[in-house]
N, C-alpha and C positions, 0 to 999 in steps of 0.2 A: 548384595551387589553394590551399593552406598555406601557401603563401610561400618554402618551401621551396628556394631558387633554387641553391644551390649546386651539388647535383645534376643537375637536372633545367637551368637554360641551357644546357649545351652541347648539347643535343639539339635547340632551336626548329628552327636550322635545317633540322634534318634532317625533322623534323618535319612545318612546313611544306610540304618538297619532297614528302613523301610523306606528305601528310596522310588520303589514302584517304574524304573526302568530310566528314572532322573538321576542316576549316579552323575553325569556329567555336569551337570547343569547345575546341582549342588554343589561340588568341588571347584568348579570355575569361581561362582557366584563368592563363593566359602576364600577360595585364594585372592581375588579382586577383593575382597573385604580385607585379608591379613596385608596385604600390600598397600592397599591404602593405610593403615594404621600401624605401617613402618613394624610390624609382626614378619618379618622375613623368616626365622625359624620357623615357626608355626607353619608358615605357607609352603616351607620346603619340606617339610613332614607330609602337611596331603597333598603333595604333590608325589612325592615316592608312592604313599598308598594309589595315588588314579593312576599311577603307570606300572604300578604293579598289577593292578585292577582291568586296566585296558593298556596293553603295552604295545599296541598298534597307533593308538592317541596320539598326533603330532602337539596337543594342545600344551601339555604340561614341558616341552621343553621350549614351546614360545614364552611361557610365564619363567622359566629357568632366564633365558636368555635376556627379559625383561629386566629382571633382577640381578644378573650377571652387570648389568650394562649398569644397573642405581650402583653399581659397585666396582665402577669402572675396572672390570675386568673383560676389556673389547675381544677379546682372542677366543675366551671363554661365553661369553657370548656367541659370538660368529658360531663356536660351535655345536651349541645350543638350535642355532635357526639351522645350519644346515641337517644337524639330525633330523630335526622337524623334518624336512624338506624329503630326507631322508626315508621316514617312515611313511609319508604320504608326498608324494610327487607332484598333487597338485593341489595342494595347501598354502594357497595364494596368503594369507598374513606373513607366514614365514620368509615366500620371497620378498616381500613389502620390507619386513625388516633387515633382511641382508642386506636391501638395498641402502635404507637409511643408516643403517651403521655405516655400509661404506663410503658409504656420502659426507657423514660425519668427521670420518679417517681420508678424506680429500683424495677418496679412490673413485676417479668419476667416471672413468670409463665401467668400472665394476658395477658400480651405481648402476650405470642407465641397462647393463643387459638384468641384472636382478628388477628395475623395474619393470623392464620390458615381458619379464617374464610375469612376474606381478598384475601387470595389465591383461594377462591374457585368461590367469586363472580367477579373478577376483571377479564376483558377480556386481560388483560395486568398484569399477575401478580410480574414479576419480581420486583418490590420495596418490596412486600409481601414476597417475595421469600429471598430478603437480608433480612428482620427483623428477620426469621425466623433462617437464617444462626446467626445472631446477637445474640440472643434468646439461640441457641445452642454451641455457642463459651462459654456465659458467663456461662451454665449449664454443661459447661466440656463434651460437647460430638464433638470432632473436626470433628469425618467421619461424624455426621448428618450434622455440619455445612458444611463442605467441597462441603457434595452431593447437595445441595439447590444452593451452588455457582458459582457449575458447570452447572447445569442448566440455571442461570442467564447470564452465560456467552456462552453460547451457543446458547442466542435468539442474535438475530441483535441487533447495536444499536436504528433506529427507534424503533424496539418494545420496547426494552428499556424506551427511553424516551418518549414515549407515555404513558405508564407506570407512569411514573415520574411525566406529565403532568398532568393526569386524578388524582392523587391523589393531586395534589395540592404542587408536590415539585419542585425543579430547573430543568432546564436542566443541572447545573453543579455536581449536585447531581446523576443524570442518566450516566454524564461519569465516575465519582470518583466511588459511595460507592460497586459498586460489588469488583474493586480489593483493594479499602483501605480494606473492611472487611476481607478478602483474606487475606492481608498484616499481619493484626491485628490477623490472624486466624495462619498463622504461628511464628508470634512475641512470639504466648503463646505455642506454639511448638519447640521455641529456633531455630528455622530454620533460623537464620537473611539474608541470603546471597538469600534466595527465599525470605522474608520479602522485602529486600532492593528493589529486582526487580518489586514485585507486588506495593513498593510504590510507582515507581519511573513511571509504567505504570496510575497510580491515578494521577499521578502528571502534567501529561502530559494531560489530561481532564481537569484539574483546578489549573493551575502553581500557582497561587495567593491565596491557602490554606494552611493559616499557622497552624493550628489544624495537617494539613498531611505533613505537611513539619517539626516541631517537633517531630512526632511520627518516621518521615526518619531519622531523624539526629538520636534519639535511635535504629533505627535498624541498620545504620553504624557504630552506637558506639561500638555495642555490636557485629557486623562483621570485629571487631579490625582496619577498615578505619574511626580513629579517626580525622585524619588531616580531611577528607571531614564531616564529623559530626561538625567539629568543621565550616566548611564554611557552612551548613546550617541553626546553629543555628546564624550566625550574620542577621542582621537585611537584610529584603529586601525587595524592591520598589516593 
């Protein structure tokens, strides 16, 4: 599940034959390793065998669509999550990711009903919860956005990132995007000085986001601490 492949391939086979009712759990763990290690063949071979294996499994055309998208081919993706969606109706990671793909393709009304759907199947909704705040930032409505963020931030981190996990994103994702979106949520409210502080708590889940560490440096621009704006846009290690 780490990626860890050196170890652990010579054993799928064995594995496999004697999987003792873990056939998923192996193929998941087995694909999440070939994808981390840029192995995409490989991952798409036991990926046919588990849906040949279990062809009711919405799981192997989430990883299809996963990998559809490292391959910018959005179309084929999309079609990927909706099969999911497809096969199982309420297999909340799949809505999660139609949404953010169409988030991505600047389809926001499409967005926020995939999220909304998202929110309702996911036992961990909080990533559902930021798109939705997302969704409502870019629609100009900052209290709908505001209220979905306070929520998110009211569940624990574990729930959080469990959240994170079950859809298929980072753990550094689960510390950052409630208060970057926050951030971003007052940046467009000219708030810079509450901007500054939610970037700076984002910042501190994932110091090595330069995407949130340029958007820091315009939120101290614009709270007239130009000398520090001016120290975060230089390069860093």
């Amino acid at each position: 599940q780490a990626g860890n492949l050196l170890e652990a391939e010579p054993h799928l086979s064995q594995l496999l034959l004697d999987a003792q009712g873990d056939e998923i759990e192996i193929c998941e763990a087995y694909v999440n390793a070939y994808v981390l290690n840029y192995r995409v063949d490989e991952a798409i071979q036991l990926l046919d065998s588990w849906s040949t294996d279990f062809p009711r499994d919405p799981m192997p055309e989430l990883f299809r669509g996963r990998i559809s998208e490292h391959k910018q081919e959005l179309d084929v993706a999309e079609q990927h999550y909706q099969r999911a969606l497809q096969l199982d109706p309420k297999f909340g990671p799949a809505a999660y990711n139609l949404a953010r793909l169409a988030l991505s393709r600047q389809r926001i009304d499409q967005a926020g009903r995939s999220y909304r759907l998202a929110a309702e199947l996911l036992p961990h909704p909080a990533p559902a919860w930021i798109g939705l705040a997302h969704c409502a930032r870019l629609q100009q409505k900052p209290d709908v956005a505001e209220a979905w963020l306070v929520k998110v931030l009211a569940r624990s981190a574990e729930d959080v990132a469990e959240g994170f996990r079950v859809v298929g994103d980072t753990l550094e994702s689960s510390r950052t995007s409630a208060r970057a979106e926050l951030a971003q949520l007052r940046m467009s409210q000219s708030r810079w000085e509450d901007a500054v502080r939610e970037f700076e708590l984002a910042l501190a889940g994932n110091p090595r986001n330069n995407a949130l560490r340029n958007l820091y440096a315009q939120a101290l621009r614009n709270a007239g601490r130009k000398d520090e704006a001016r120290r975060e846009m230089a390069p860093h290690r």
